[in-house]
C-alpha positions in Angstrom: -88.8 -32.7 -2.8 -87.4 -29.1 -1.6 -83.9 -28.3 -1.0 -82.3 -25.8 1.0 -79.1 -24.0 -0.1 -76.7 -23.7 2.9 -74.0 -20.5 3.1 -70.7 -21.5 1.4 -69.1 -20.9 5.0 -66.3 -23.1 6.1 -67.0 -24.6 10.1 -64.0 -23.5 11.1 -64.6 -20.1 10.0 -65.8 -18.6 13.4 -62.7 -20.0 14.8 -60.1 -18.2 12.0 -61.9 -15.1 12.6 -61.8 -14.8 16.1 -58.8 -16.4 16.7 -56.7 -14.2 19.7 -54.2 -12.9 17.1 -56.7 -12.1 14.7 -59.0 -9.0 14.1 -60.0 -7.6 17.4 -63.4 -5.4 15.7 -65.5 -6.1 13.1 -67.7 -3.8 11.1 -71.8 -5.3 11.0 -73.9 -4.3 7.9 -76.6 -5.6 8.3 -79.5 -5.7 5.5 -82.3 -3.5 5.0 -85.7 -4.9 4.2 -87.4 -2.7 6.4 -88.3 1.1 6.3 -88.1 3.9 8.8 -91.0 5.0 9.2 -91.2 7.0 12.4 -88.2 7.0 15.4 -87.8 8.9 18.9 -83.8 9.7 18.5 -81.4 10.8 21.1 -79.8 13.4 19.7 -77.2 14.1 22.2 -75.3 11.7 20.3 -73.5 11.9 16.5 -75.2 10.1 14.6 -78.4 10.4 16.7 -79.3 7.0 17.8 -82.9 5.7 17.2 -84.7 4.9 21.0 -87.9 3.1 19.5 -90.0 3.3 16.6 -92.7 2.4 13.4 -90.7 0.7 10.8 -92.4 -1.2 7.4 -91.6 -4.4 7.0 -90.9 -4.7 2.8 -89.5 -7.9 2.3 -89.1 -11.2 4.3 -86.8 -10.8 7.0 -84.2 -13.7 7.0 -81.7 -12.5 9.5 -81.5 -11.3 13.2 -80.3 -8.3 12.7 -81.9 -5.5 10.4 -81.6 -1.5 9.9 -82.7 1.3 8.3 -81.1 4.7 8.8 -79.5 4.3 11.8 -82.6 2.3 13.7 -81.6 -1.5 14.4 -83.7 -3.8 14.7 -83.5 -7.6 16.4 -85.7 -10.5 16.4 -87.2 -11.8 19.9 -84.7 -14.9 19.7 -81.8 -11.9 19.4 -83.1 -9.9 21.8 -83.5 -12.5 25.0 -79.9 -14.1 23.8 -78.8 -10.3 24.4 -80.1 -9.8 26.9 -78.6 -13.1 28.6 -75.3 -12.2 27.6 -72.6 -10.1 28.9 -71.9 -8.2 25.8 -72.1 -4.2 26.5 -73.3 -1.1 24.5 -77.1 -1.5 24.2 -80.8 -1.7 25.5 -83.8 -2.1 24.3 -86.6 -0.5 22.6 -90.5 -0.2 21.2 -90.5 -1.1 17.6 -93.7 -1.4 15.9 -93.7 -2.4 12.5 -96.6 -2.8 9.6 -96.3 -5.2 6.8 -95.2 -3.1 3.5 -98.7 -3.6 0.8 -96.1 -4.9 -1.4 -95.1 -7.8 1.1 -98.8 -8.0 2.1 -100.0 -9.0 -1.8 -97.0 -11.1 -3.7 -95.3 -12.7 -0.7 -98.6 -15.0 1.8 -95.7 -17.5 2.5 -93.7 -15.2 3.6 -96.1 -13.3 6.1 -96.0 -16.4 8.5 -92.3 -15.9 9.6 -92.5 -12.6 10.2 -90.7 -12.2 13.5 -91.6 -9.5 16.0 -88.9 -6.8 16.1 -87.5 -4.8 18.7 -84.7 -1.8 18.5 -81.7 -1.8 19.6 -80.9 1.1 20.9 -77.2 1.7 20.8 -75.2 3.4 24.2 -72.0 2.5 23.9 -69.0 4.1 21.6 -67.1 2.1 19.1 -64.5 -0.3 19.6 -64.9 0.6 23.3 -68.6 -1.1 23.9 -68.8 -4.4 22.5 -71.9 -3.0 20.3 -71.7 0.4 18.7 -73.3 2.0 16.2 -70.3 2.9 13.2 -70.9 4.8 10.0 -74.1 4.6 7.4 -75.9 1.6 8.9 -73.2 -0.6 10.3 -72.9 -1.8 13.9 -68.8 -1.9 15.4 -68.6 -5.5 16.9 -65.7 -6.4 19.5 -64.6 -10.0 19.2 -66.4 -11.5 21.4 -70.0 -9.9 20.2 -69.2 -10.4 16.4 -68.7 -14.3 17.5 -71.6 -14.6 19.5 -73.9 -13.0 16.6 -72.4 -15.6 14.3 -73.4 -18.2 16.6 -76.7 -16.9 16.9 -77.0 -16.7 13.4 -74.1 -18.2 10.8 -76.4 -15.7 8.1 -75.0 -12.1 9.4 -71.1 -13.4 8.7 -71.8 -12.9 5.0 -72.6 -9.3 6.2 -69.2 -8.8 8.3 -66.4 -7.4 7.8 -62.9 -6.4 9.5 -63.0 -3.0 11.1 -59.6 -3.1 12.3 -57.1 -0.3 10.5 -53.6 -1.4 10.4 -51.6 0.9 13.1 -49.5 3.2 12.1 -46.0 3.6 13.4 -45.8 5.6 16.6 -42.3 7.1 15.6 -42.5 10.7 15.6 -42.0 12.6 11.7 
């Protein structure tokens, strides 16, 4: 008999979080099991943003999102959910990826549900798009895109965090 461990994630959670007095951006840090191999980068923006590229895949991929130095990458199911949504701040690019030796030797289960990958190449600014790219691997998420990644997958909350910096009075020194 197998068992499955579910995320220690109240239901309500999605509701706290993006409650309409709560945090209005969230910071995405998504995990890494992949490795940059090659990118085409638009380097008319700081940090350069990836437009397509050859990643290795090192480990099983368990979540929708992924990244390596400032490429993204999303699964097929993220991708035509994106795509059908009204969220702003991306496209889409060419991602080829090769199965790490590593993951190719120790891991035959997990080579089944390897998902295709497809970068997500990030043209919006952050907390202005609803999708931006924000420091060292982490994605700015409005409100209304962080929710609809949780929905998509309930996995990427345990990679989220509030963005949001308290303001600071407006009173002049």
């Amino acid at each position: 008999m197998t068992s499955s461990v579910a995320p220690a994630v109240s239901p309500n959670i999605h509701r706290v979080l993006a409650a309409a007095d709560g945090p209005r951006h969230f910071r995405l840090r998504p995990p890494a099991p992949i490795r940059l191999l090659t990118a085409a980068w638009d380097r008319t923006h700081n940090p350069a943003r990836a437009l397509s590229g050859h990643v290795a895949i090192e480990y099983p991929i368990t979540t929708a999102v992924v990244a390596t130095r400032n490429l993204y990458a999303v699964t097929d199911e993220l991708r035509t959910a994106l795509e059908a949504s009204d969220l702003t701040g991306f496209t889409f690019g060419a991602l080829a990826s090769t199965r790490d030796r590593h993951l190719v030797s120790h891991c035959d289960t997990a080579l089944a549900g390897t998902p295709r990958l497809h970068t997500l190449v990030l043209t919006g600014r952050a907390c202005c798009a609803d999708i931006a790219p924000w420091r060292c691997d982490s994605l700015a998420l409005s409100r209304a895109a962080a929710t609809f990644l949780w929905r998509h997958d309930p996995s990427l909350l345990a990679f989220t965090h509030v963005l949001d910096i308290a303001e600071s009075s407006s009173t002049p020194r």
